[in-house]
N, C-alpha and C positions, 0 to 999 in steps of 0.2 A: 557122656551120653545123656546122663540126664538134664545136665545144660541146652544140651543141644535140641532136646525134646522137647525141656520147655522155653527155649527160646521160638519152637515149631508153632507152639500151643500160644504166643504172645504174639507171633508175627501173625500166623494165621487172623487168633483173633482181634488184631489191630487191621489186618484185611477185610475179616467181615465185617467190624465197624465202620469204615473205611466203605465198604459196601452200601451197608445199609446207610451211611449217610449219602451218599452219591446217590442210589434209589429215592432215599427221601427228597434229596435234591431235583432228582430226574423226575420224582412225583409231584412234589410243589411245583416245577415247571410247567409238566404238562395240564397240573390241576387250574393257575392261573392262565395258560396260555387261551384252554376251554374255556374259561370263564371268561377271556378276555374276548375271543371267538362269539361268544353265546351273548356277549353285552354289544357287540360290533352289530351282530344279525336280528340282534333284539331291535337295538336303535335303529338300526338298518329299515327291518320290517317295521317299525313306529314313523319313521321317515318316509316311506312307502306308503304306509297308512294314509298319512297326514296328507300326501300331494296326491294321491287316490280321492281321500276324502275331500279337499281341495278343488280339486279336478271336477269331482262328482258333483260337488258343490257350485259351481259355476257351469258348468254343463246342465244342474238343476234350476239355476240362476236364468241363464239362456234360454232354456226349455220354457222355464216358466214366462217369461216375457216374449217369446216368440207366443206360444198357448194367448196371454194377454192380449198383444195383439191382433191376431187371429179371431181374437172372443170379439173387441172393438171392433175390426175390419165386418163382424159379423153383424152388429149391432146398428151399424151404420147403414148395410147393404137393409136390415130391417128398417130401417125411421124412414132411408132413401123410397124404399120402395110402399110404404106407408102410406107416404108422405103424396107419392105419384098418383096412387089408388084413389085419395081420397081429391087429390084433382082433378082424376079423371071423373072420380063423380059428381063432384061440382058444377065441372063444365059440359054434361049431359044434363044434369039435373033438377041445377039449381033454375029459381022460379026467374030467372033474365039470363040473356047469352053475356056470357065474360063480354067486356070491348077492350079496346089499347089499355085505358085505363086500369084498369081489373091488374091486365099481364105488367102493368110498369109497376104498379105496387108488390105485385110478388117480384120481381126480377130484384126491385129498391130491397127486397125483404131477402131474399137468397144473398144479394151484392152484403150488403149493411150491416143487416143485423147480426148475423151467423159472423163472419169474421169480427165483428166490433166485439163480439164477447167473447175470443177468445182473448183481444187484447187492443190498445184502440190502433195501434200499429199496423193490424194484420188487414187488410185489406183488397178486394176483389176491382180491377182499372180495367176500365176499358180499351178496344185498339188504342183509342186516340189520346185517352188518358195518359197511357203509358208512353205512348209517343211524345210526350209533352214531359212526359216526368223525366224521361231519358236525354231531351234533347241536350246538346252542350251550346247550341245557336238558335237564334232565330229572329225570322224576316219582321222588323219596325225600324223605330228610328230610334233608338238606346236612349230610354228618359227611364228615371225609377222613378214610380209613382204611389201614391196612396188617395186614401178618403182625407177626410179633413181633418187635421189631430185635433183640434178646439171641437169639432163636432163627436169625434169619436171619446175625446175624455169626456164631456156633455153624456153621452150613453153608455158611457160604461160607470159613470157617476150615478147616474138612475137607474142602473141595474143591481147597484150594491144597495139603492133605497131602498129599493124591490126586495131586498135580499133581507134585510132589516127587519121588513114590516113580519115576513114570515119566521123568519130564523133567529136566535140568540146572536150577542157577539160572538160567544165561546164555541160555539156551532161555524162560526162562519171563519174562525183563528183554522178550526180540527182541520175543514176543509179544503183550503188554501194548501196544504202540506198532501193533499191526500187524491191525485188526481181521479182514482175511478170512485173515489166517494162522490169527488163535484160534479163528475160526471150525472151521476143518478142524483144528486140535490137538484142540478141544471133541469133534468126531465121532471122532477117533482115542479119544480116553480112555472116550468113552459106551460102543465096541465092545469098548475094556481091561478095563474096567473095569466089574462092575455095579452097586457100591457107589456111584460117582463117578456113574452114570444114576441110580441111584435118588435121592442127594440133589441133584443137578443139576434131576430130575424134583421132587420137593418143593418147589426153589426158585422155577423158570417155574409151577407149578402155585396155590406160596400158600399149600403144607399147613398147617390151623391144628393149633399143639399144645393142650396147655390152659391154656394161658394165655388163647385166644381173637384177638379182632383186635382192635388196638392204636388210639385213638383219636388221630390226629394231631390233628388240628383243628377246632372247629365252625364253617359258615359265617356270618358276621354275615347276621340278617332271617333264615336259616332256620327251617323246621317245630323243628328238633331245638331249634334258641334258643327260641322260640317256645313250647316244651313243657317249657321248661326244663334241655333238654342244654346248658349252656350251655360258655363254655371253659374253667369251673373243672374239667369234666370229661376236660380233653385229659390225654394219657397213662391213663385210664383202659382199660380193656378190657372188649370186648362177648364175654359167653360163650352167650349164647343170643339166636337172633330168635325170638319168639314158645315155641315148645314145643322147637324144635331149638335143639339143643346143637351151637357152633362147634367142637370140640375133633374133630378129622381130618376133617373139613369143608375144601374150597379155598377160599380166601379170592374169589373171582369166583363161585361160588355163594348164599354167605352175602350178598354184594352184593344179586346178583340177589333176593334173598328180601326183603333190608331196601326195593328198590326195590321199585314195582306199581303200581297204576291211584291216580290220583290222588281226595286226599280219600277214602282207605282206609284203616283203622288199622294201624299194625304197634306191635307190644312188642318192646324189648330188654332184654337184665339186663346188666349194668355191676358191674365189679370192681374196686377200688382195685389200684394197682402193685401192692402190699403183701397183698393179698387179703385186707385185714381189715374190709374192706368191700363192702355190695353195694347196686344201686341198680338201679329198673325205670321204664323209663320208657312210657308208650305215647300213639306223634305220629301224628297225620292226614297222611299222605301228602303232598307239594304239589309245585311244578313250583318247581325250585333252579336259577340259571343257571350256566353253565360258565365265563363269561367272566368272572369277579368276579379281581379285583386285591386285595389287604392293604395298608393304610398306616396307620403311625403316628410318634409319636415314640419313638425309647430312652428309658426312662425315666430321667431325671438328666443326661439329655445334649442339644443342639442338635444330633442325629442324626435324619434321615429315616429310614425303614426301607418300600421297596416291595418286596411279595414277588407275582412274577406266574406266576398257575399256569401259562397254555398262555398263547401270541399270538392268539388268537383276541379278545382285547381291544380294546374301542374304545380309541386312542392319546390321544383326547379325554378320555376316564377316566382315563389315566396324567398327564396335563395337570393336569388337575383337581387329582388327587392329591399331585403336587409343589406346585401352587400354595398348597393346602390347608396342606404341612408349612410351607413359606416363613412363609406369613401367622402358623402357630404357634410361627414362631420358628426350623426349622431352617436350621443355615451346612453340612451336609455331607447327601448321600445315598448308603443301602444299597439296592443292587438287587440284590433277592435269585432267582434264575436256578434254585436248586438243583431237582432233578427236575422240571422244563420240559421237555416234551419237542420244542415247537417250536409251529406252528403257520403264518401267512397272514406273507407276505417284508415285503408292505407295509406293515403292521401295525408290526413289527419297525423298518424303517428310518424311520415317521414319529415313532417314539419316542427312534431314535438322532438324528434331526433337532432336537429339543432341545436337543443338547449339541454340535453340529458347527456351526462357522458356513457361513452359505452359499454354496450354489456347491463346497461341496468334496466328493470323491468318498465316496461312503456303502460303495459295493459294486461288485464286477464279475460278469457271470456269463460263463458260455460254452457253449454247445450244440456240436448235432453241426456246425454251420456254421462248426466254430472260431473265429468272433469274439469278444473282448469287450465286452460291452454295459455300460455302466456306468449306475449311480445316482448322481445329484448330489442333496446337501441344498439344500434348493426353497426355503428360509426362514432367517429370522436363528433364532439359537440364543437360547433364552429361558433356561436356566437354566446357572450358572459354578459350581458345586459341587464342591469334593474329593468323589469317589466312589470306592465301593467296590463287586465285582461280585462275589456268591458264585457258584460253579458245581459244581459233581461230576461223577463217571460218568454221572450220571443227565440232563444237561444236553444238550441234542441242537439241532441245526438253528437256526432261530430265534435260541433262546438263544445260539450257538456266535457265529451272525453278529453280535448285540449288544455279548457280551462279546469280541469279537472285533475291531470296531469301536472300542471303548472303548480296548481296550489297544495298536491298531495306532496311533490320534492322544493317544497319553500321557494319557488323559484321567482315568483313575483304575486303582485295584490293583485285580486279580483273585486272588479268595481261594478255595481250596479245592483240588481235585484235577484231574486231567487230564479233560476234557470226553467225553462219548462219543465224537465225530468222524463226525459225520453232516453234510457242505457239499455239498450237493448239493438241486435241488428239482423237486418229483417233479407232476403233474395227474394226474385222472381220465380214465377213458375206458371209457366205457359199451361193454360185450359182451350184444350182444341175445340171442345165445341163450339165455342163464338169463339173462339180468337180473345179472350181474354186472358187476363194474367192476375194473380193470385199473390202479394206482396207478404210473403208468410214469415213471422218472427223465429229464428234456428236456435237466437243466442243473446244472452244478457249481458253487458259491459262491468267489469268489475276493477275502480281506481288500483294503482301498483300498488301502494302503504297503505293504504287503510284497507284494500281491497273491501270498498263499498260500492254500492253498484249508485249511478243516479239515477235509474229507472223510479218514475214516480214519488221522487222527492226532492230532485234538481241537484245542480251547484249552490250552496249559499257561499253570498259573494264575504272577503273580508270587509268591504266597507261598504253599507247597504246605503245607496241612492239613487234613486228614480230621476228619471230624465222628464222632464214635465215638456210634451208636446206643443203645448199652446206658447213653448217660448223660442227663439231662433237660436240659442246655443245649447251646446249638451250639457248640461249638468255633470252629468257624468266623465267626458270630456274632458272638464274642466278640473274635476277633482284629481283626474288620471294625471294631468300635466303639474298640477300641486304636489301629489306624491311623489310623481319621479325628479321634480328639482328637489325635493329636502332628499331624496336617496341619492342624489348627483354631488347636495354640499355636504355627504358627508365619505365618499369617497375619495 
């Protein structure tokens, strides 16, 4: 009995132990389970917090820049209407009645100046302006022309004198690199100076001397081919359209005269370099497209040679084009950039898709939203060429991004001088009051690898040479067909 009793008293209390660890057990459970619970609902609610405050944050964000706005939007409707008041008292007031003149200096002031400082891009065209900036044709006989390079290096040689007399070297190095600096030196020296306005003014203007306007190029299929202007005539010079004499004539005058209503006739007379000869030609008018590309080969070499005036080009054209030299045998291409002033982005980057493989970044841009938006090449790259990319001063936008492109994935040398420095891109925007349009900058151009932008400090080229005007070959040109035969002997 008494075994049995205290076997009662040892099982028991091997039960309650038994117990109480299993409670203990059952109470660490549920103590960690709570704790696990209460770290879940902690982070939970700090996770809540965070995209609350986040939320709130960018809703603050929002709010705040919508308010911004609104403040602007506010500030503006005050200057606008300022601005009206103080005309209207003028033009009651003032001691003479406004005339045309009065109103074309304010219109030139509202057009001009207001956009030029937000950026020199942004700019206010008129109908016909625009009509012109838009066209992809138009009614002449397809010659490319200019002023006279021997007279225009002549004035732009005595505007660096000019520049001298008032400015340091090291002043005139900063500048060069620094467009809206030279901008405002340009207007510092126009009020210095009236000799440095007057041929300043000769040069934006085009003054013809007499020597006439200088034949750069005839278009292939043009009226002028067509009639016989053919390219044996390039370099010659036009001293008369019809009965006027080019000689202190603007060169955008003369233009305007040689174009006119289509299937019209116009005369020109034509001067040897030399002036020891003359020649009259008289063509039918016809409708010449804008968009035209040059291709050929160098002669004596497996060199391509594309020269593309604006990007307003079918890219399918530029296709063509390469495929064209390929088949006749070219191992190297020349893409000739030089005085391009730009044109359509897309245009541009389905050309540079060519030569990128795909998938890999083309371009970045950025707006007022601060983000970068990038272009990726959409296609395998169809052509492996040593290239070569000329460009100049005259090389803008478009162009900038190409050769900008080219030189950012090593893909070939850029040859010539520092680009204009124009990366940025600009749309329309219709102003119903006149019928104007508003050319307003959305977005800055930013290279793939380096992602620099060339707005306002160009391309610089890998091998810097200037093409000297005053002589019949290009320089530049020539270095382009040097470089791609030693990259030819050594493939």
């Amino acid at each position: 009995m008494n075994k049995l009793i205290t076997f009662y008293f040892i099982f028991f209390d091997f039960c309650d132990q038994r117990r109480e660890e299993t409670m203990k057990q059952k109470l660490t459970f549920w103590l960690i389970f709570s704790l696990l619970l209460l770290s879940f609902s902690v982070i939970g609610y700090a996770a809540q917090a965070k995209i609350t405050a986040q939320t709130a944050a960018s809703d603050a964000q929002a709010t705040t820049a919508i308010d911004e706005e609104e403040q602007t939007f506010k500030q503006i409707e005050k200057i606008v209407l300022a601005f009206r008041q103080a005309m209207l008292i003028s033009t009651c007031e003032y001691y003479r009645p406004l005339g045309d003149e009065d109103l074309k200096k304010l219109e030139k002031y509202l057009r001009d100046y207001f956009p030029l400082n937000l950026d020199p891009h942004t700019k206010v065209m008129s109908e016909e302006e625009m009509k012109k900036f838009t066209e992809t044709s138009f009614v002449g006989i397809g010659i490319s022309v200019e002023a006279c390079p021997e007279t225009t290096k002549k004035r732009l040689a005595r505007l660096l004198a000019i520049q001298k007399e008032f400015l340091t070297e090291e002043f005139i190095k900063k500048i060069s690199s620094h467009h809206d600096l030279e901008r405002s030196t340009s207007e510092f020296l126009v009020a210095a100076s009236p000799e440095y306005k007057a041929v300043r003014d000769d040069l934006i203007n085009g003054l013809l001397d007499e020597k006439g306007i200088h034949i750069k190029g005839v278009i292939d299929g043009s009226p002028a081919e067509k009639s016989g202007l053919t390219k044996a005539y390039d370099g010659w010079y036009i001293t008369a359209v019809g009965k006027t004499k080019t000689a202190g004539r603007q060169l955008g005058e003369m233009v305007d005269l040689i174009r006119g209503k289509k299937d019209t006739a116009v005369s020109v007379t034509l001067t040897s370099p030399d002036g020891s000869k003359t020649k009259t030609f008289t063509i039918a008018r016809g409708s010449v497209a804008t968009n035209r590309l040059e291709s050929r080969i160098i002669p004596g070499t497996d060199i391509g040679y594309i020269k593309i005036m604006e990007f307003n080009v079918d890219p399918q054209d530029f296709y063509k084009a390469c495929a064209e030299l390929k088949k006749a045998g070219a191992r190297a291409l020349i893409i000739d950039l030089e005085n391009n002033p730009g044109g359509e982005l897309n245009s541009t980057l389905d050309i540079a898709n060519l030569f990128v493989d795909k998938g890999q970044t083309l371009l970045y841009t950025k707006g007022r939203s601060g983000i970068y938006l990038s272009y990726k090449a959409y296609r395998e790259k169809m052509f492996d060429w040593p290239i070569a990319v000329l460009i100049n001063e005259n090389s803008a936008s478009a162009s900038e991004v190409l050769a900008g492109i080219i030189q950012d994935y090593g893909l070939g040398t850029i040859i010539g001088v520092r680009s204009y420095g124009k990366g940025s891109a600009q749309i329309p925007r219709d102003i119903p009051a006149d019928k104007s349009t508003i050319k307003i900058t959305i977005a800055k151009y930013y290279l793939p690898v380096k992602k620099i932008s060339p707005d306002g400090i160009g391309i610089t080229p890998d091998i810097e040479i200037k093409d000297d005007p005053a002589t019949p070959e290009s320089e530049t040109l020539q270095k382009a067909v040097e470089v791609l035969n030693e990259k030819l002997k050594q493939k």
